[in-house]
C-alpha positions as a Markdown table, in Angstrom:
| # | Residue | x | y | z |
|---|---|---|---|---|
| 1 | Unk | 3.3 | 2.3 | -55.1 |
| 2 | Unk | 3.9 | -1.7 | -54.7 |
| 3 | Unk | 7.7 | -0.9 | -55.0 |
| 4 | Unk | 7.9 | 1.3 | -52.5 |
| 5 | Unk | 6.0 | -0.9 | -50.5 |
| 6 | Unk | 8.2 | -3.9 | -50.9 |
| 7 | Unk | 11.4 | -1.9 | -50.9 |
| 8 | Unk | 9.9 | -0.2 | -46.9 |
| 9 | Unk | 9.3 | -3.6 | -46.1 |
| 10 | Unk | 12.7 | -5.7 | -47.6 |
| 11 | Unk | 14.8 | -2.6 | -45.7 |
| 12 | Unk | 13.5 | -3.1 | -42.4 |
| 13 | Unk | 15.4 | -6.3 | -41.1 |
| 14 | Unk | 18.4 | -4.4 | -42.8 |
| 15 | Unk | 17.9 | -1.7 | -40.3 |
| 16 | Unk | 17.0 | -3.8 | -37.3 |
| 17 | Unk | 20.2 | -5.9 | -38.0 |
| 18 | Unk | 22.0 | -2.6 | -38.5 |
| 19 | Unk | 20.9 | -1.2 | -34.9 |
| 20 | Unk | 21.6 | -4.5 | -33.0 |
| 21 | Unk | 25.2 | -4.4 | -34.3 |
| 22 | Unk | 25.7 | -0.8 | -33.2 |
| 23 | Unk | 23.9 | -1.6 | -29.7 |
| 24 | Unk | 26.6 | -4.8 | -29.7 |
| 25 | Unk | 29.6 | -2.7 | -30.5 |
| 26 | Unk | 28.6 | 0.2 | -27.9 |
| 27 | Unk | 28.3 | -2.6 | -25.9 |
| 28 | Unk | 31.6 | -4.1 | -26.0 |
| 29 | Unk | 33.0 | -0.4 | -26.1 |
| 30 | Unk | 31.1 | 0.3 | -22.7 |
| 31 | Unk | 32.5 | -3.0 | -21.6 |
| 32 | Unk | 36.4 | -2.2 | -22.8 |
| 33 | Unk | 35.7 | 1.4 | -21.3 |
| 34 | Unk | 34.5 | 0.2 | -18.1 |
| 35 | Unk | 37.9 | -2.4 | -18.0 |
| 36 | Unk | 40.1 | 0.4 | -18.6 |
| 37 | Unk | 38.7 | 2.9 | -16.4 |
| 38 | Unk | 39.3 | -0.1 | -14.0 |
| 39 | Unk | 42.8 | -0.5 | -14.2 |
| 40 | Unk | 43.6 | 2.7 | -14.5 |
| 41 | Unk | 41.7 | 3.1 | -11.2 |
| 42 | Unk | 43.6 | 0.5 | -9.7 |
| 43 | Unk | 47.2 | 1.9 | -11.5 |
| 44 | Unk | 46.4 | 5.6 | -10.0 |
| 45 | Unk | 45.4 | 3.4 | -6.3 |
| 46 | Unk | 48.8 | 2.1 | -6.5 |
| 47 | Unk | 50.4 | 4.8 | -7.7 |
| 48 | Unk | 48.6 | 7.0 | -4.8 |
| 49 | Unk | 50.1 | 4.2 | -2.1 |
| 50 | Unk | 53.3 | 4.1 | -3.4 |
| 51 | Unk | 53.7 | 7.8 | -3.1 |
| 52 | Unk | 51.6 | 8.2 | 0.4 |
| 53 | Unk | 54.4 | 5.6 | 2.1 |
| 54 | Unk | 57.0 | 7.6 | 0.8 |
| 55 | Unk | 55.6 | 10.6 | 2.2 |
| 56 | Unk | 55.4 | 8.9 | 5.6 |
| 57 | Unk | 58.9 | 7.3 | 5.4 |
| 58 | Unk | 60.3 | 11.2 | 4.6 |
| 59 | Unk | 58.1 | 12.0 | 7.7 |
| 60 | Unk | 58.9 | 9.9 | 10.3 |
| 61 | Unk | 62.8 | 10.9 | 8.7 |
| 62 | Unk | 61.8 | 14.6 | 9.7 |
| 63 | Unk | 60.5 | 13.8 | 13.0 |
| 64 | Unk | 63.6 | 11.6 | 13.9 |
| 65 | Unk | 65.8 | 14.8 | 12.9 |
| 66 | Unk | 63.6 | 16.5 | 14.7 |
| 67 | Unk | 64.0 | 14.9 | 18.0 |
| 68 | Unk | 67.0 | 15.0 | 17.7 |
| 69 | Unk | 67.5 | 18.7 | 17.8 |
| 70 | Unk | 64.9 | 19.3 | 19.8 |
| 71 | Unk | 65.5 | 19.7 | 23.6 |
| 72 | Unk | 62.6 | 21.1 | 25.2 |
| 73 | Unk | 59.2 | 18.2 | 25.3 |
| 74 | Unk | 57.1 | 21.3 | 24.2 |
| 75 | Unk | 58.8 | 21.5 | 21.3 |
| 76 | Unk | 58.7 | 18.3 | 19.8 |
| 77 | Unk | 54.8 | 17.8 | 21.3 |
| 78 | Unk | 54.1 | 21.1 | 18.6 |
| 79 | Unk | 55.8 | 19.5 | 15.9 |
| 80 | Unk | 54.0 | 16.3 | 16.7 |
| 81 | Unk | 50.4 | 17.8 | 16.3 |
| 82 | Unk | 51.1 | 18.9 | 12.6 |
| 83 | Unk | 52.8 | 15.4 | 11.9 |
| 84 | Unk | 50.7 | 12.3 | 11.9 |
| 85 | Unk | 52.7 | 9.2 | 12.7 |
| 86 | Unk | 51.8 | 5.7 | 12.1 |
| 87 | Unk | 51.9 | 4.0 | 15.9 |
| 88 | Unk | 55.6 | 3.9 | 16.7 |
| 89 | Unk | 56.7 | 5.3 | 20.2 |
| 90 | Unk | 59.2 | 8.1 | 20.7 |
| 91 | Unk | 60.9 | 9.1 | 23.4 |
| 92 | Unk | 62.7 | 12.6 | 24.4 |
| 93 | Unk | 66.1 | 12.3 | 24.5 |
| 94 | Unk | 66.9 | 14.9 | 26.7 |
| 95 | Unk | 64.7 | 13.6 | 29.7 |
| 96 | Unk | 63.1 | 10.0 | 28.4 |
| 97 | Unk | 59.8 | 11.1 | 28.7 |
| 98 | Unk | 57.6 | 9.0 | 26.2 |
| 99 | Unk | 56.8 | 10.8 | 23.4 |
| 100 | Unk | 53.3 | 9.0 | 21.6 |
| 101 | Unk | 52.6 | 5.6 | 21.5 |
């Protein structure tokens, strides 16, 4: 009975020490997890900007074309309200009339 005794007691700060090491390794693979998910957060961010300005630039491409086969103001002012454009002003060619500011 003493044996088992001692041996209960000796393998307890084996198993504390045991636990703390897997708490600091899940630790630092939280932290290394938490990094990563970081930068690829800010990769797909950059990614997603790249590909949203080269959306608009093929865009405001179409509009231009647009416009310039358009002749009628109602038709451009339909193709406008599907298209959002970023603040530049376009006039109607046919007659000058300011498009959108």
């Amino acid at each position: 009975g003493t044996k088992k005794l001692l041996l209960a007691v000796l393998s307890i700060p084996l198993k504390s020490r045991r636990l703390r090491q897997n708490s600091e390794m899940s630790h630092a693979r939280r932290r290394a997890y938490i990094w990563n998910r970081c930068l690829n957060n800010q990769k797909l961010q950059e990614e997603s900007k790249r590909y949203r300005d080269a959306q608009m630039t093929s865009k405001m491409l179409k509009l231009q074309i647009d416009f310039e086969h358009t002749k009628s103001f109602d038709d451009i002012r339909g193709s406008l309200s599907q298209e959002k454009t970023t603040g530049r002003t376009f006039y109607n060619k046919a007659n000058g009339q300011k498009l959108i500011q």
